[in-house]
C-alpha positions in Angstrom: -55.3 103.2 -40.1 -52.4 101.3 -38.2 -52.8 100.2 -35.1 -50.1 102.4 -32.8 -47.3 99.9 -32.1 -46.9 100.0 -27.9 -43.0 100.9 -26.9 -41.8 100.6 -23.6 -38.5 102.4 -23.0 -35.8 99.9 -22.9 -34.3 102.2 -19.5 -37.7 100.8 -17.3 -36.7 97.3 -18.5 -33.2 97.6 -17.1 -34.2 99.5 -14.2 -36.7 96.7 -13.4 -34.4 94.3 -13.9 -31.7 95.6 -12.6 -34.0 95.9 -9.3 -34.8 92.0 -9.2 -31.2 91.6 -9.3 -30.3 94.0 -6.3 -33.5 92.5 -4.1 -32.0 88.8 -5.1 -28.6 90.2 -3.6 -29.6 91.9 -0.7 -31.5 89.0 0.3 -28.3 86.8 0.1 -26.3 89.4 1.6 -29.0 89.3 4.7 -28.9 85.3 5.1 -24.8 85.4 4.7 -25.2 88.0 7.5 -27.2 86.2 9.4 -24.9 82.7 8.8 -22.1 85.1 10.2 -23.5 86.1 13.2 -25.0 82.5 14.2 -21.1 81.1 13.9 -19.6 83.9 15.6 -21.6 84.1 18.7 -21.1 79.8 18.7 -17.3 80.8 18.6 -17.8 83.4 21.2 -20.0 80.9 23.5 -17.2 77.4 22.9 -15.0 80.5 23.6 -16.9 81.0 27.1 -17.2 77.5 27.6 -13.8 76.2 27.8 -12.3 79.4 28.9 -14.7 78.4 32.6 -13.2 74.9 31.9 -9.8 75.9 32.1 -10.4 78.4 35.1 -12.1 76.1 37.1 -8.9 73.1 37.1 -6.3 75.8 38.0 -8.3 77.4 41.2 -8.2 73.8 42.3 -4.6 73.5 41.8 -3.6 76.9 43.3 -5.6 76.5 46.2 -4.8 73.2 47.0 -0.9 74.2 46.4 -1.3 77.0 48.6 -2.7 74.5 51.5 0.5 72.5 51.1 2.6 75.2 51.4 1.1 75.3 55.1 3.8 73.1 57.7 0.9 72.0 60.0 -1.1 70.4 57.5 -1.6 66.9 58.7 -0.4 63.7 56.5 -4.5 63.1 55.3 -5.0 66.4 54.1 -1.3 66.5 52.9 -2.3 63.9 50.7 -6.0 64.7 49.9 -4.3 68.2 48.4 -1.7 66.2 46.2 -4.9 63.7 44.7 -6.7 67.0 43.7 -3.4 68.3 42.3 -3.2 65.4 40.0 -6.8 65.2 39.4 -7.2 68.8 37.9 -3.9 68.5 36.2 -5.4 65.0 34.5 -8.5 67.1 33.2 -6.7 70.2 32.2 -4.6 67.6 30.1 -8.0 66.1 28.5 -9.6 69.4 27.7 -6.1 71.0 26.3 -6.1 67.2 24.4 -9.4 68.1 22.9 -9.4 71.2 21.5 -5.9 70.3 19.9 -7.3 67.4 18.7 -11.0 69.1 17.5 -8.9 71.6 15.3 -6.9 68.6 14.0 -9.6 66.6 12.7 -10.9 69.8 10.5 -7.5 70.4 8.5 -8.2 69.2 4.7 -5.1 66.8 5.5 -7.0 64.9 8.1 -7.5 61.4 6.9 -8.2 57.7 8.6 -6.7 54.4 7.9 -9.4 52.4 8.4 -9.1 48.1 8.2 -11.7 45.4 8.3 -11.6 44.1 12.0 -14.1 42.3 14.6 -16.1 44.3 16.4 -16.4 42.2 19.6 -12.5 41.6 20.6 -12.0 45.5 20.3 -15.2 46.1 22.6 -13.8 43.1 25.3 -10.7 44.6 25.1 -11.4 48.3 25.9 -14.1 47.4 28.4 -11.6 44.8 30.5 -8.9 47.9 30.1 -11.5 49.9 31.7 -12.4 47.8 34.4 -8.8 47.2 35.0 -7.7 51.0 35.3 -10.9 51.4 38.3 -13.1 53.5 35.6 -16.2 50.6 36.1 -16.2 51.2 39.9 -19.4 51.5 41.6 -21.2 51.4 38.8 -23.8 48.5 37.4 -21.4 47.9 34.3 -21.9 45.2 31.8 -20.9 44.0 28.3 -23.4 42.8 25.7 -21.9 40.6 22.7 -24.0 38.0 21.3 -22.5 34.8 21.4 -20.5 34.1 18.6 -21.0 37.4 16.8 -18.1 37.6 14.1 -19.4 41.2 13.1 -16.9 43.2 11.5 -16.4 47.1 10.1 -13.9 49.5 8.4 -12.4 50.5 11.4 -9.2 52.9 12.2 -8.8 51.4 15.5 -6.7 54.6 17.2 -9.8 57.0 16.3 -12.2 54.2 17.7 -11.2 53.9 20.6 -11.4 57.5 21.0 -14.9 57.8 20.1 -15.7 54.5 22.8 -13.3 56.2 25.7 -15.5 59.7 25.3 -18.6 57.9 25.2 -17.9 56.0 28.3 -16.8 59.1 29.9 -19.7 61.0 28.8 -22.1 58.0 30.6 -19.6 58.1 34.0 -19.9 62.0 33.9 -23.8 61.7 34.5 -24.5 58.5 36.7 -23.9 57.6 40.3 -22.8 54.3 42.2 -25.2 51.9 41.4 -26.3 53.2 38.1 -26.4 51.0 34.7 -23.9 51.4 32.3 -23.6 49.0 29.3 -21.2 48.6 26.3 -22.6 46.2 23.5 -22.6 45.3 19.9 -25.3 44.2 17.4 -25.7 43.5 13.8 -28.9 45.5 12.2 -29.8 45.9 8.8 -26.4 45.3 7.1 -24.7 47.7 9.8 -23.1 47.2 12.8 -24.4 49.1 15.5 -22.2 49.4 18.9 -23.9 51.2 21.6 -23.3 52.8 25.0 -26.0 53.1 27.3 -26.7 53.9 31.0 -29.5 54.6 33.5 -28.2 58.0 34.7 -29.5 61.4 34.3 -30.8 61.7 30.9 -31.6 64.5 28.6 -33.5 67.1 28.5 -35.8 67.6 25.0 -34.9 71.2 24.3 -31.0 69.9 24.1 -31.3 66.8 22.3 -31.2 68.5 18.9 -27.7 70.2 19.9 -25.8 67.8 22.0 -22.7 66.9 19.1 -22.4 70.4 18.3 -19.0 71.4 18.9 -20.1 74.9 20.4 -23.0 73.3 22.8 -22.5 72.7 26.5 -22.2 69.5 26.9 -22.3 69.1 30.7 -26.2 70.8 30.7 -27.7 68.9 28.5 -26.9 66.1 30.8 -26.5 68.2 33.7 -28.1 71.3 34.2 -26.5 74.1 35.6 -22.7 72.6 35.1 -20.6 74.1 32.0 -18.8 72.0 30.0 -17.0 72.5 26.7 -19.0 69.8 24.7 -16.1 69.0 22.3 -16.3 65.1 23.3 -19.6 64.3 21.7 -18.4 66.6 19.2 -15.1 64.8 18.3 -16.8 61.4 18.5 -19.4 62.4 15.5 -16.6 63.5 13.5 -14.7 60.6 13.4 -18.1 58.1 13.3 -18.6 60.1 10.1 -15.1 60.0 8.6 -15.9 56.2 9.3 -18.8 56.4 6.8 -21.0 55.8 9.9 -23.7 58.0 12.2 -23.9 58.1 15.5 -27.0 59.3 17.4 -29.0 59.5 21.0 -31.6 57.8 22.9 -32.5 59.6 26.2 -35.9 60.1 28.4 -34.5 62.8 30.5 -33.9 61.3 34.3 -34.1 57.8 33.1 -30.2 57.9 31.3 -29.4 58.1 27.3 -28.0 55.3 25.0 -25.8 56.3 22.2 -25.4 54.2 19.0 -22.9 54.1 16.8 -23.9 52.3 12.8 -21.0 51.4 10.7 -21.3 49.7 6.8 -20.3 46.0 7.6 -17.2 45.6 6.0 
């Protein structure tokens, strides 16, 4: 007697089948979903951000406009009211400046033209240019070359001195008269490493993991409670990384933060 052949039903086989499949492509469906929703409330909250960034400047202006348009106001407060007219229209210019120049560096067309140059004469230079313009006042401010250091990088110099100029910012936003700031260079392991550091407020743990991203507030990892669009520490990883480098932070939150910057020797 034969033994009875088994037969399954070639229909179960492409149900089952068929089943994996649909699990397979719900479950991508769910983490595309979820993808969506993580970069739309980040929209919705950089949204938030520099929308309070651009109220905040123009308050100033209109109040202090509306004090000037008062005859009795007396010469000091005359001119107090003009210094916070220009200073509000200065940072309304920065912010407006960043967020054109954020969506710039995302187009595919975006490129640098990087050269081999010395690291140290482009620090000496910016730093002097700082001290010169006032930015240094009050503050414990210092450069650090090594003597004789002939270090040099692939460097697109306009870009660079973007990324130093926000980083300096970012240390005078959160210190006080008196604090530590230092600019400095250092060669490391075939890299170049140029750093900003200072001994003002630091950063808090919980926001170390999320202080370059573009749709993070920058001001409270620094600073809590203050709003700030973030898009400075945002824009300087960017361009590090179009450099071929990394940038990253240091911090012990109330004791300041040093950010370093490793570029490929050139």
């Amino acid at each position: 007697m034969k033994a009875e052949k088994k037969y399954e039903h070639p229909s179960i086989i492409k149900v089952e089948s068929l089943s994996e499949k649909l699990i397979v492509v719900n479950r991508q469906l769910e983490e595309k979903n979820k993808q969506f929703e993580k970069s739309e409330l980040a929209r919705k909250n950089m949204f938030t951000n520099i929308t309070h960034d651009l109220r905040a400047p123009i308050a100033a202006i209109r109040g202090a406009a509306e004090r000037l348009r008062n005859n009795g106001l007396e010469e000091k407060q005359r001119l107090k009211m003009i210094k916070i007219i220009d200073a509000r229209s200065a940072s309304l210019e920065d912010l407006i400046d960043d967020m054109f120049f954020s969506a710039m560096i995302d187009q595919p067309g975006f490129s640098l033209s990087p050269q081999s140059l010395e690291i140290a004469p482009i620090l000496e230079e910016f730093y002097i240019s700082m001290e010169g313009a006032g930015r240094l006042n009050k503050r414990d401010s210092f450069l650090n070359i090594p003597d004789g250091c002939s270090t040099c990088a692939m460097i697109d110099l306009r870009y660079f001195i973007r990324v130093l100029d926000n980083l300096l910012s970012n240390a005078l936003s959160h210190t006080k008269p008196g604090d530590r700031i230092e600019l400095g260079c250092r060669e490391s392991g075939g890299f170049a490493e140029i750093f900003v550091a200072d001994s003002g407020s630091g950063i808090p743990d919980k926001y170390k993991p999320y202080i370059f991203d573009r749709t993070f507030t920058g001001a409270s990892a620094r600073t809590p409670g203050k709003s700030g669009s973030g898009l400075g520490l945002s824009i300087s990883r960017t361009i590090v990384e179009k450099h071929g480098g990394t940038i990253k932070c240091d911090s012990e939150y109330g004791k300041g933060a040093t950010f370093t910057i490793s570029m490929p020797l050139a």
